[in-house]
C-alpha positions as CSV (number, residue, x, y, z in Angstrom):
1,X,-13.7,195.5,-46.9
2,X,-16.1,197.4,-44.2
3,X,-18.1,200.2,-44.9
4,X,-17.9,203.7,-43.6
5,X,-20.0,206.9,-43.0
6,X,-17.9,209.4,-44.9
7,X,-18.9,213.2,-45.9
8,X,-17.1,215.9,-47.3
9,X,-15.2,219.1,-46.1
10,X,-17.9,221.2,-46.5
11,X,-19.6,219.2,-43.7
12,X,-15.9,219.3,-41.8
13,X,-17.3,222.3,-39.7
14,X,-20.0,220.0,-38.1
15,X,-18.1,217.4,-37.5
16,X,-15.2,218.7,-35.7
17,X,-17.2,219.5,-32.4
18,X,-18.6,216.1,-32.1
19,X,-15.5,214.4,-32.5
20,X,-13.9,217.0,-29.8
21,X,-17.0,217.3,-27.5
22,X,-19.0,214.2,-27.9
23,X,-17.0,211.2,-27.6
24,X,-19.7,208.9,-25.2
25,X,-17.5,206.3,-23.3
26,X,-14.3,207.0,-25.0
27,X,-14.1,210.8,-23.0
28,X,-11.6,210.1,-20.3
29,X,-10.3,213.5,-20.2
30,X,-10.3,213.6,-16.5
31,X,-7.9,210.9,-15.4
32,X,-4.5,210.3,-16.4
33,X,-4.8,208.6,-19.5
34,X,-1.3,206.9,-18.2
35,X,-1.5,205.5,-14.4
36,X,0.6,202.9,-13.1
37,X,0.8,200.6,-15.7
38,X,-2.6,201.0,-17.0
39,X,-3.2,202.7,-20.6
40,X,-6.7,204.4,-20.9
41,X,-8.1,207.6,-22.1
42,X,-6.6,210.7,-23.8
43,X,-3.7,212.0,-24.3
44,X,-3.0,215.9,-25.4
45,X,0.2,216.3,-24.1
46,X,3.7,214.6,-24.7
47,X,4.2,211.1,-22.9
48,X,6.6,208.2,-23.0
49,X,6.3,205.2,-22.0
50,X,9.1,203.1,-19.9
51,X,10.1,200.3,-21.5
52,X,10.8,198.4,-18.1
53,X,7.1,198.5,-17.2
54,X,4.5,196.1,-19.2
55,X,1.4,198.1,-20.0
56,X,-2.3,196.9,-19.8
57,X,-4.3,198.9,-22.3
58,X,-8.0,198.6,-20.3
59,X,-9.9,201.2,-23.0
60,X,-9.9,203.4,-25.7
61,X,-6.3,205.1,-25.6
62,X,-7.0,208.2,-27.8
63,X,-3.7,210.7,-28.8
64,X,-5.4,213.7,-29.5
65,X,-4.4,216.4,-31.7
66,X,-1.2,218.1,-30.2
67,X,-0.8,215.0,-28.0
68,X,2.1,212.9,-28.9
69,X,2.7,209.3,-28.0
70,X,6.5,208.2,-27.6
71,X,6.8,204.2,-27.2
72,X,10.7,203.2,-26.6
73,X,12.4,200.1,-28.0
74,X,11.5,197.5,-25.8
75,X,7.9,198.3,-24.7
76,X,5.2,195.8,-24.5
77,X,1.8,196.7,-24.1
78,X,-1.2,193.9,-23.7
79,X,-4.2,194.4,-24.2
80,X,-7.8,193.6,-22.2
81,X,-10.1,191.3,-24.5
82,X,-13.2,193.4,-25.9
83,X,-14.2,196.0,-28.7
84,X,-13.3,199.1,-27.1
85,X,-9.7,197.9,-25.8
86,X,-7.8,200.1,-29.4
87,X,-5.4,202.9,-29.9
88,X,-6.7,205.5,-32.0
89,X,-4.4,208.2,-33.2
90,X,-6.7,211.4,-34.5
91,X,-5.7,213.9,-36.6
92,X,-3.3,215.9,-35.4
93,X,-1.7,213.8,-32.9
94,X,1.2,211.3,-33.2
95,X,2.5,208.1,-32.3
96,X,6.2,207.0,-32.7
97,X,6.9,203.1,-32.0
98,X,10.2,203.0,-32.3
99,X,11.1,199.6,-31.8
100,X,14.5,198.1,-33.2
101,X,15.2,194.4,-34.3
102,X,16.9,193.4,-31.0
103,X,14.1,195.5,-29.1
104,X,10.9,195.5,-31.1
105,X,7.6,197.5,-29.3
106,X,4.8,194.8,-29.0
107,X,1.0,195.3,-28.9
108,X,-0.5,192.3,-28.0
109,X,-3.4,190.7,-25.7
110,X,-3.0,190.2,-22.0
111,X,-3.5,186.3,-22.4
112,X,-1.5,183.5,-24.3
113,X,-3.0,181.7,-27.0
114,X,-5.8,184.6,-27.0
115,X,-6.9,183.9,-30.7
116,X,-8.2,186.5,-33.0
117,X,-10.5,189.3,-32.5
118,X,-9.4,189.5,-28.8
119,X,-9.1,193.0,-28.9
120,X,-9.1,196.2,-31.4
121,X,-5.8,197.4,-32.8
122,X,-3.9,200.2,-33.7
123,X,-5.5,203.1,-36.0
124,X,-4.4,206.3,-37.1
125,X,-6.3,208.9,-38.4
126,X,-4.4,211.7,-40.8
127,X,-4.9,214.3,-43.3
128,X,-4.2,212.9,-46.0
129,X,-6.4,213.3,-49.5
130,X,-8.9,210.2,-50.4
131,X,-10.8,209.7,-53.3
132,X,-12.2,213.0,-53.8
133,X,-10.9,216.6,-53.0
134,X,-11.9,218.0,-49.5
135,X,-13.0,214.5,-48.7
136,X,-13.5,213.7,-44.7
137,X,-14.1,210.0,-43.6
138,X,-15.3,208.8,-40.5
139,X,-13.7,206.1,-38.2
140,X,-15.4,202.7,-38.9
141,X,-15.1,201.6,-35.1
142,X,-16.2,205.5,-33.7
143,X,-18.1,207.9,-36.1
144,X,-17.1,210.7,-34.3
145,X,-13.4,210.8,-35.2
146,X,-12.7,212.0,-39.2
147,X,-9.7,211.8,-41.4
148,X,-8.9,213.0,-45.0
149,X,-8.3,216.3,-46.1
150,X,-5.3,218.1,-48.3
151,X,-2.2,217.3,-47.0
152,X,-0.4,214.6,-48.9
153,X,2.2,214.7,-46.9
154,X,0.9,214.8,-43.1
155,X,2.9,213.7,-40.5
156,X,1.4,211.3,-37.8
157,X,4.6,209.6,-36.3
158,X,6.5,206.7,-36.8
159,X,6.2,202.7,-36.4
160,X,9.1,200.3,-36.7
161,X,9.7,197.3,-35.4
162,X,6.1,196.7,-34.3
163,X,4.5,193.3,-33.3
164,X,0.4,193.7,-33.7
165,X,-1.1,190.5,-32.2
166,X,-4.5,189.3,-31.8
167,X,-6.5,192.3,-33.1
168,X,-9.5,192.6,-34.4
169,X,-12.3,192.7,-32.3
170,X,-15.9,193.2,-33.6
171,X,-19.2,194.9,-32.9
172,X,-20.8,193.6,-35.8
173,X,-20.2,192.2,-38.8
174,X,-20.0,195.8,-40.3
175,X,-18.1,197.3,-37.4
176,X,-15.0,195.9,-36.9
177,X,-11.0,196.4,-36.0
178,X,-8.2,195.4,-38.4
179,X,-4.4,194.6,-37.1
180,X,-3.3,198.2,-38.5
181,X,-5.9,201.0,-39.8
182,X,-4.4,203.5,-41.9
183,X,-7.1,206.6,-42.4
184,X,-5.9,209.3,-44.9
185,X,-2.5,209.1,-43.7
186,X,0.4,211.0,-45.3
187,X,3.9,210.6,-46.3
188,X,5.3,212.4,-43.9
189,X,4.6,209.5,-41.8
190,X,7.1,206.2,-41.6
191,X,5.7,202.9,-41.1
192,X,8.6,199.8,-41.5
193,X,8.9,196.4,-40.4
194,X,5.7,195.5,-38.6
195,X,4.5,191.8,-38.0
196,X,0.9,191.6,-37.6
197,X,-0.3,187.8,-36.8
198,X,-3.9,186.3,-35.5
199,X,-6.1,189.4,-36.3
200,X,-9.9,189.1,-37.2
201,X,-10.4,191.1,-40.4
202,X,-7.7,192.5,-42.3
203,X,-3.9,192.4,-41.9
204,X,-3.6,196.2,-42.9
205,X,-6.1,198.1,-44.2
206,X,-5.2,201.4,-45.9
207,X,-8.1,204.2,-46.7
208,X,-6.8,206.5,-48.4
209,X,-3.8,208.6,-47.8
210,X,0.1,208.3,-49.3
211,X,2.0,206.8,-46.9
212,X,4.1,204.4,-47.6
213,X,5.1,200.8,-46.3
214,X,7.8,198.1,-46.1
215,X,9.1,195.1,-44.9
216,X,5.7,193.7,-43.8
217,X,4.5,190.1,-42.5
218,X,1.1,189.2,-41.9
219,X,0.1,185.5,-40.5
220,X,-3.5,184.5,-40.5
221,X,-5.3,187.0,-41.2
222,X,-9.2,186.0,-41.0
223,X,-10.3,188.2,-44.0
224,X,-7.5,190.1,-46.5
225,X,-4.5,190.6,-46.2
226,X,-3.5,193.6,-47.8
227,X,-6.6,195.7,-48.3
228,X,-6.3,199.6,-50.1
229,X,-9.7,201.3,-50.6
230,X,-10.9,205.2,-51.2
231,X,-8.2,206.7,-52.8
232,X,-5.2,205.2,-51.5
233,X,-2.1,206.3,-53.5
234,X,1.4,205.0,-51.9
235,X,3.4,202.1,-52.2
236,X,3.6,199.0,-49.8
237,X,7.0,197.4,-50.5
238,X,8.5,193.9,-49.5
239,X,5.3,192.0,-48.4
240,X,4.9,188.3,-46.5
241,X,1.4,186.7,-46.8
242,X,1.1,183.5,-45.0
243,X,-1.5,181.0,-43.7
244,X,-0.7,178.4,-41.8
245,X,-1.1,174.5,-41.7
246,X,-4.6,174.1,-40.5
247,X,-6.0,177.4,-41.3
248,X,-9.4,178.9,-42.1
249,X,-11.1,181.6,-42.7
250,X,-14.5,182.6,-41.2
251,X,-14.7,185.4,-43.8
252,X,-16.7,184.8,-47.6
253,X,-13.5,186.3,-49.8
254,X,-10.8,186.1,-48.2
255,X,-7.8,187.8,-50.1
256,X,-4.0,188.0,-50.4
257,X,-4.8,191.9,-52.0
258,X,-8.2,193.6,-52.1
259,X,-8.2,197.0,-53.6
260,X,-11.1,199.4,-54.1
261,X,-10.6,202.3,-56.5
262,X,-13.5,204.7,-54.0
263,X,-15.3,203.3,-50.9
264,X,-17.3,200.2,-51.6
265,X,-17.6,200.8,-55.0
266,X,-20.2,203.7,-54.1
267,X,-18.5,207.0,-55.6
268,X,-17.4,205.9,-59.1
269,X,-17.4,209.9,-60.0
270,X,-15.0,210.3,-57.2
271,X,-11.6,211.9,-59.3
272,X,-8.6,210.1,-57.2
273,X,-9.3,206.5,-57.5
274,X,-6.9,204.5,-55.1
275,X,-3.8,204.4,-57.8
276,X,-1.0,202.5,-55.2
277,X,2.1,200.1,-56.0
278,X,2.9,196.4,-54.3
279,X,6.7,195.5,-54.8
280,X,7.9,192.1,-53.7
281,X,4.9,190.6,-52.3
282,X,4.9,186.5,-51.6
283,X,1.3,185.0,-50.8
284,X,2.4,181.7,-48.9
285,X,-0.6,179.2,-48.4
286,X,0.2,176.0,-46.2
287,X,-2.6,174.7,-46.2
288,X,-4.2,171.3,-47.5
289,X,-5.3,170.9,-50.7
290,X,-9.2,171.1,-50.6
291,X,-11.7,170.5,-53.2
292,X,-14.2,174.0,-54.8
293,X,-17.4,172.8,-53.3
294,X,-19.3,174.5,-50.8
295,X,-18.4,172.8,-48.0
296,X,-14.1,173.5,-48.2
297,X,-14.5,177.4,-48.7
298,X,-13.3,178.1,-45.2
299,X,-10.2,176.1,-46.2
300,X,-9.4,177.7,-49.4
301,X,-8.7,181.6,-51.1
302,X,-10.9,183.8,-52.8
303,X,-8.5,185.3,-54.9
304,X,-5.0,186.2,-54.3
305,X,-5.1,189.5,-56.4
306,X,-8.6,191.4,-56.4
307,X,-8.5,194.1,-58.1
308,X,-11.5,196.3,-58.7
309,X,-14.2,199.1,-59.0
310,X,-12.1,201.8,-60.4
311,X,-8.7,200.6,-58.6
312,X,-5.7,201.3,-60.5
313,X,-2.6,198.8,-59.3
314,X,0.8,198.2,-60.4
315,X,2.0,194.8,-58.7
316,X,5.6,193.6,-59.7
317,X,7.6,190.7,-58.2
318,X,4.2,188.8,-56.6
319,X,4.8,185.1,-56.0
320,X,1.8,183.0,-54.8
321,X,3.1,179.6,-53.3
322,X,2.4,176.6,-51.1
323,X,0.1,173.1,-50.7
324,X,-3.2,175.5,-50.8
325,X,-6.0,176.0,-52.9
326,X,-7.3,179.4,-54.1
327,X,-10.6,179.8,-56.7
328,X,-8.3,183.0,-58.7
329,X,-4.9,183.7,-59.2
330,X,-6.1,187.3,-60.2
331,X,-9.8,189.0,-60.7
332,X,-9.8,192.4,-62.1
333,X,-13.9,192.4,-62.5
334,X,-16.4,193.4,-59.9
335,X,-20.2,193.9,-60.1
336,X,-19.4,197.9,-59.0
337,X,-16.5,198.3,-61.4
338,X,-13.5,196.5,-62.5
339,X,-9.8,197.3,-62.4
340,X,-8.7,200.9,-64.0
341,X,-7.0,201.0,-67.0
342,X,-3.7,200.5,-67.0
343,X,-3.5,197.9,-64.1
344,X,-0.5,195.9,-64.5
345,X,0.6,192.7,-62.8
346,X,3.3,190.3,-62.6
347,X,3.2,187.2,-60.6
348,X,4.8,183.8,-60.9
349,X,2.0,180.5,-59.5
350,X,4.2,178.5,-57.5
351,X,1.1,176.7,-55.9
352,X,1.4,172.8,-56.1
353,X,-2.3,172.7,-56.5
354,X,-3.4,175.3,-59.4
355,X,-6.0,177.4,-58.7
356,X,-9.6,176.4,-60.8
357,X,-8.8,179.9,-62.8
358,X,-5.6,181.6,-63.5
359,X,-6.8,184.9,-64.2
360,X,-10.8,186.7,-64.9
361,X,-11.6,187.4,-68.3
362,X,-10.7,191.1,-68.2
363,X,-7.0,190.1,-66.7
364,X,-5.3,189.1,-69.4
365,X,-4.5,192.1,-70.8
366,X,-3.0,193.6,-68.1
367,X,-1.5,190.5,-65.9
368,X,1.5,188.7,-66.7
369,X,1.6,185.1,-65.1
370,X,5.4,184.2,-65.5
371,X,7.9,182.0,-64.0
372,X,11.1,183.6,-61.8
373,X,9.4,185.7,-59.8
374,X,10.9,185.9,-56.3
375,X,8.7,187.4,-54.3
376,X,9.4,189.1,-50.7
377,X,12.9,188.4,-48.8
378,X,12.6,186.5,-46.1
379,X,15.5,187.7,-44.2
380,X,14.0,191.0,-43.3
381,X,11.3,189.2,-41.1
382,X,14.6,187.7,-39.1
383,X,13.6,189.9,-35.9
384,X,10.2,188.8,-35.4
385,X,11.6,185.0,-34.6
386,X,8.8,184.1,-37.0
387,X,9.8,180.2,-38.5
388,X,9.1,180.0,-42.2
């Protein structure tokens, strides 16, 4: 979880300039933001890519409202190492990745075996409502660009069949990429079958917003997962959690979920808590079996489920499994706030090595820890070429 200047949209009126006027290094509005095979600047128009040519994303690559960004079946794009190497979607604008098993659109760095953080990721910014009426967030990795606002169902594009790779970069330990950033997007946008490995940070990170997601596989993530913070209030669906042999974490907490009711536990008064559903989710740890002192934290989970500060979650079919050690199976309590009432969770511990504590104190009431549980399909994840 990574905090973020946010104000409301009584303030909107003040912000919009900056973020169409005053947008330092990231203002590349005169060259083509598409030349040769290089990706950089900002698109207000229509373009599509050509999925015979292999892209190098050298900056910022901003699709600015009215623009529209149309990436074919096929398409790779690599990205340059650094911070400022991201595709940012703002409000208004659109991306469709429309990848297809056979053909999927891939994001990746420019270099093999690049590791994480090599380079930002992929955000998009919508119009979607967060955690309190009118509220208007601003963009963790640039300030100047907002999302939120009233419409649930706000349209920014479509990605299927999407490979994220090596994301993540940072500034600082505050200011940092994820694989996917989701900011107040709607419904109206469609997001499926997406395979995010190696990323510093999260897997996916949604803030706010109501769009839905499905058929997701994220492999070694460096911090959470799954993360849902400031109102979030969709449904992720069919979810693949895995670490691999040899894995760890340079993160404190890492998670399988993290889930924030308002943003960093800050706004408690806030009226739309994040209130979201996880169906079919499977948390697969390969690692070693370490020990709970200080040393083996790196090699171990923080939780696998953390609910908390005014978060309201309904988790069915979860399955936590593998050789790995994790401290909880669930935590619902936070120093800002536990879990809302009527949290509910279902999850089956198929981990050879229990965890030191099943549940928090505050769990039980909601959590069910049962056997049968099957977790996500692993069938789905058949076009990414992943090996399970």
């Amino acid at each position: 979880m990574k905090k973020i200047i946010f104000s409301f949209l009584m303030f909107a009126a003040m912000l919009v300039p900056v973020v169409l006027t005053s947008c330092g290094k990231d203002d590349n509005s005169g060259t083509d933001p598409v030349e040769d095979n290089k990706l950089s600047g900002s698109i207000k128009d229509t373009r599509t890519l050509d999925e015979n040519v292999e892209y190098l994303l050298t900056g910022p690559l901003l699709v600015e409202e009215g623009g529209v960004l149309n990436i074919p079946a096929g398409t790779t794009i690599r990205a340059q190492q650094g911070f400022s190497n991201y595709i940012l979607v703002l409000q208004g604008g659109k991306i469709n990745a429309r990848g297809t098993a056979d053909k999927p659109v891939r994001m990746i760095a420019d270099k093999e075996d690049a590791g994480q953080g090599y380079w930002g990721g992929l955000i998009i910014n919508g119009r979607a409502p967060l955690a309190s009426p009118g509220e208007v967030g601003s963009t963790e990795v640039n300030s100047a660009y907002v999302y939120g606002g009233s419409n649930a169902a706000d349209n920014s594009g479509e990605l299927s069949y999407l490979i994220l790779g090596n994301t993540g970069a940072r500034s600082s330990a505050d200011v940092e990429h994820n694989g996917l950033t989701l900011n107040g997007v709607g419904n109206g946008t469609k997001i499926s079958d997406l395979y995010i490995y190696d990323g510093a940070d999260d897997g996916i990170e949604f803030f706010g917003g109501s769009v839905n997601v499905s058929n997701l596989l994220v492999v070694n993530s460096d911090d959470d997962m799954f993360d849902f913070t400031q109102g979030y209030n969709g449904t992720l669906k069919n979810a693949y959690g895995i670490w691999e042999a040899g894995y760890t974490s340079g993160e404190s907490d890492p998670r399988g979920i993290e889930a924030d009711g308002n943003l960093d536990g800050n706004y408690v008064e806030h009226p739309n808590q994040s209130d979201f559903r996880v169906e079919n989710m499977t948390i697969d740890l390969k690692l070693a079996a370490v020990s709970f002192d200080a040393a083996d934290k790196p090699k171990r989970m923080q939780d696998v489920i953390k609910i908390r500060r005014g978060a309201k979650a309904t988790v069915v079919n979860a399955l936590v499994k593998g050789t790995g050690t994790v401290e909880d199976l669930v935590d619902l309590m936070d120093s800002k706030g536990g879990a809302a009432a009527g949290t509910t969770i279902s999850i089956t511990n198929s981990l050879i090595n229990a965890p030191q504590r099943l549940t928090s104190p505050v769990a039980a009431a909601g959590v069910t820890i049962e056997t049968g549980n099957t977790g996500c399909p692993v069938n789905i994840f058949n076009w990414t070429g992943y090996k399970f």
